[in-house]
Each structure stands twice: as C-alpha cells, then as structure tokens.
LOLUMRO-254956 format. One record per residue: y negated, x negated, z of N, C-alpha, C in turn. Coordinates in steps of 0.001 Angstrom, whole numbers, plus 524288, in hexadecimal, padded with zeros to 5 digits. Each point is the difference from the previous one (the first is absolute). Layout:
N
YXZYXZYXZ...
END
This chain:
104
24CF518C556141F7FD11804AF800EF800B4803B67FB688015280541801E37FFB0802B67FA1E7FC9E801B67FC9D7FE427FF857FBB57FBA18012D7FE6B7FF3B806897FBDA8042C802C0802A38008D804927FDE97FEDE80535804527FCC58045E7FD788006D803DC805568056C8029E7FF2D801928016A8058F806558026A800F17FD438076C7FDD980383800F67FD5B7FE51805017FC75801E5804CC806497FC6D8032E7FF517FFF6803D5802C0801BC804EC7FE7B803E9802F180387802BF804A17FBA47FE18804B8803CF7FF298045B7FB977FD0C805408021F8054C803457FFBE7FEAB80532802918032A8036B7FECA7FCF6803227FA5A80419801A27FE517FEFD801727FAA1803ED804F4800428015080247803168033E8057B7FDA4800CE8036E805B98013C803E67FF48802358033D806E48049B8034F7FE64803917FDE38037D8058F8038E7FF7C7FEFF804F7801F8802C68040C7FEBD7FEFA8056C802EE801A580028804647FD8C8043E80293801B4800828036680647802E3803468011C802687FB538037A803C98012A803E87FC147F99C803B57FD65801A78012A7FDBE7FBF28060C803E27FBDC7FFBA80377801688040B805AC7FDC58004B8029A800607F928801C07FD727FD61803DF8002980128800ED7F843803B08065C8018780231800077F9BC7FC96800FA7FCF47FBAD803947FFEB7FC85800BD7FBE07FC837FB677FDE37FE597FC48804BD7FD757FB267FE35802C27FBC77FD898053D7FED6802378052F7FDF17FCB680060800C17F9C87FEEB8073F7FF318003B8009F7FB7C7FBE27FF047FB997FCC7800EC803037F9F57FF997FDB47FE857FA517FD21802B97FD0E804EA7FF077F9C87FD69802D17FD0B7FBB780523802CD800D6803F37FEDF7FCBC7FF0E801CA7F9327FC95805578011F7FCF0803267FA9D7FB187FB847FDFC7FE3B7FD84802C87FDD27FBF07FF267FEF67FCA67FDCF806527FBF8803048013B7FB9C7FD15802C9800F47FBB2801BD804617FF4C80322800F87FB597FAF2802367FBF57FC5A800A9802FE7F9A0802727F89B7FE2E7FBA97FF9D7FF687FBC0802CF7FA927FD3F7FED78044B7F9EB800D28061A7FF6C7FEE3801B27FAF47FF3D8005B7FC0C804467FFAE8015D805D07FD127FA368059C807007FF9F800D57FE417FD8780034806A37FB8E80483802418019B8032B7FC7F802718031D801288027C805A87FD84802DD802CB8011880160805CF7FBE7803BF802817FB387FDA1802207FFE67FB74800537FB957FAE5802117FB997FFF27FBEA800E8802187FD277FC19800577FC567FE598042680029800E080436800547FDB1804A88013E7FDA87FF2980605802857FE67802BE7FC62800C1804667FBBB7FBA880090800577FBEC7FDD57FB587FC607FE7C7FA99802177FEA6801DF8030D7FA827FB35803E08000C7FE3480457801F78024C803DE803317FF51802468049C7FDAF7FD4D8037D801257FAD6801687FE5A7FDD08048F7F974800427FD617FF3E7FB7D7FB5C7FA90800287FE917FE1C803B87FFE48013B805047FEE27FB6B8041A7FF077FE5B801A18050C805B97FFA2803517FD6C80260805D17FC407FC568022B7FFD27FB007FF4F7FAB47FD13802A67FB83801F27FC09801FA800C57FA897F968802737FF357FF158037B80155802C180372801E77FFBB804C5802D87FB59800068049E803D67FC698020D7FC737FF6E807297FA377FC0A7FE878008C7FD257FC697F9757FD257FFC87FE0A804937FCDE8012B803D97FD427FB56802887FF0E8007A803D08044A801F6801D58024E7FE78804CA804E87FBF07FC7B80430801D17F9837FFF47FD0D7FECE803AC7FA7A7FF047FC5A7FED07FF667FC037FAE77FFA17FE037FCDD807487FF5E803BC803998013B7FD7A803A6800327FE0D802F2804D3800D47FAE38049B7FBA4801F9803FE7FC177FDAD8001E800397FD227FBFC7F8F87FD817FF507FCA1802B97FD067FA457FEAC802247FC0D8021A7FCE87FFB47FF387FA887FE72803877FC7E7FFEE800C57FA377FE207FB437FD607FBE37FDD7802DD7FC9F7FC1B7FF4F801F37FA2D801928024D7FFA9802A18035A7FCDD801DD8010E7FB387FB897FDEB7FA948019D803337FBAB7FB8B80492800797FF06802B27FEEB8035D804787FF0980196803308051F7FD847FF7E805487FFF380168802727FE477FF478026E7F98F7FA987FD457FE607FF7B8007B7F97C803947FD5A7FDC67FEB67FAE8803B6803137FACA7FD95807ED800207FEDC800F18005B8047D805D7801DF7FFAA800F5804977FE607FF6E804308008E7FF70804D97FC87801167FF687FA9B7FD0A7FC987FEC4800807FEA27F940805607FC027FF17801467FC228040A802657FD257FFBB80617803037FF6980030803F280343805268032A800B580028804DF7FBC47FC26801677FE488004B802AD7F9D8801577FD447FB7F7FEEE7FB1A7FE88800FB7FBF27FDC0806607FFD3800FE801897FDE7802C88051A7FFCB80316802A7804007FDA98012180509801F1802EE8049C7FDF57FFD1800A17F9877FBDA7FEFC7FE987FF95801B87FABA803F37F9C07FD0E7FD647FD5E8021F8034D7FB7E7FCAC8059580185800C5802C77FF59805418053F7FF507FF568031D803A6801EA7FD2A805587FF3A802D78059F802F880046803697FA597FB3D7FD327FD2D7FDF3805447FB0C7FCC98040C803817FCB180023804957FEA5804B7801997FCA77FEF97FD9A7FE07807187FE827FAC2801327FF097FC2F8024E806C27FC3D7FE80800BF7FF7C8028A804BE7FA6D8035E7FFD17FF378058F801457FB1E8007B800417FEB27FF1C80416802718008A805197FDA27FE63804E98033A7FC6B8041A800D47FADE80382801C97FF4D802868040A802E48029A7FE0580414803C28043F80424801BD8040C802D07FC37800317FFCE7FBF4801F08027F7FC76806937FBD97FEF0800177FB9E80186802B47FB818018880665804678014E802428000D7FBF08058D804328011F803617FB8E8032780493802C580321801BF7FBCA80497805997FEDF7FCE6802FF801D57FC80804AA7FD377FC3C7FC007FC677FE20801807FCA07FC8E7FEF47FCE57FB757FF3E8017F7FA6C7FB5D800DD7FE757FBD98016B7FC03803E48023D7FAE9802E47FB887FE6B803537FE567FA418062A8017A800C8801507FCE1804B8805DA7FFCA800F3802D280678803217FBC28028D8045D80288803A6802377FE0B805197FCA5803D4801E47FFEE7FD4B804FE7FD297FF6D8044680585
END
C-alpha cells in the first residue's frame, strides 16, 4: 500500500493569447533582459498570479463593507501585493493591471 499522497499539480502560468503579438514579444523580452528570468514562463507566471488577485479582489468588492469574509481577505490580499509585488496600495481598486515592479 502506498503510504505517500500522489502530489497534485496546479496551473501556475497562462500563455497568450495571440502568441506574435510584436509589441508584447517586445515588451517581455525588455523584461527578461531588466530584471535577469530564464524565460517567458516566468513572466507569465507572474501575470498569471496577479490576475487571480485581480479577480478575488473584484469578487470581494461586491460584498458588503462589513462583510467577514471581506475584512478578512481584503487584508490577506494587501499583505500579498505588498510582500511580493512591492505594491503600495491606497485602495483595492487602485490594483494597476501590468505588474506593480516588473511592467512599467
């Protein structure tokens, strides 16, 4: 019997959609060449993450102000950006849709 759990794999990145699309080609390439990454999988890794924080905070901003659930994660996803984006944020919506550090 095995006594190990079988590891479960997430998606972790999103290819574009338009894959030679020249300005985004270039953009990424300006990229990996400022900030040192391996490849384009890494840029879109973190694209991918910011866009889910994207969509959990739009979806915490149809909740009431008062809301647990929304103090609670609210803080959790400010926490989040600031740790590993560097954002400063004064407000949720304020959430820019490049990447905080890396896109100019």
């Amino acid at each position: 019997m095995p006594c190990g759990v079988p590891q479960i794999y997430h998606r972790t990145y999103a290819t574009p959609r338009r894959p030679f699309e020249k300005e985004r080609l270039d953009q990424e390439l300006k990229l990996i060449g400022e900030y040192g990454l391996r490849n384009k999988r890494e840029v879109w890794r973190v694209k991918y993450t910011l866009a889910k924080i994207r969509k959990s905070a739009r979806e915490l901003l149809t909740l009431d102000e008062k809301e647990p659930k929304r103090l609670f994660e609210g803080k959790y996803i400010y926490t989040t950006l600031t740790k590993f984006f560097g954002a400063v944020l004064v407000d949720i919506n304020s959430i820019p849709r490049p990447i905080p550090k890396m896109v100019e």
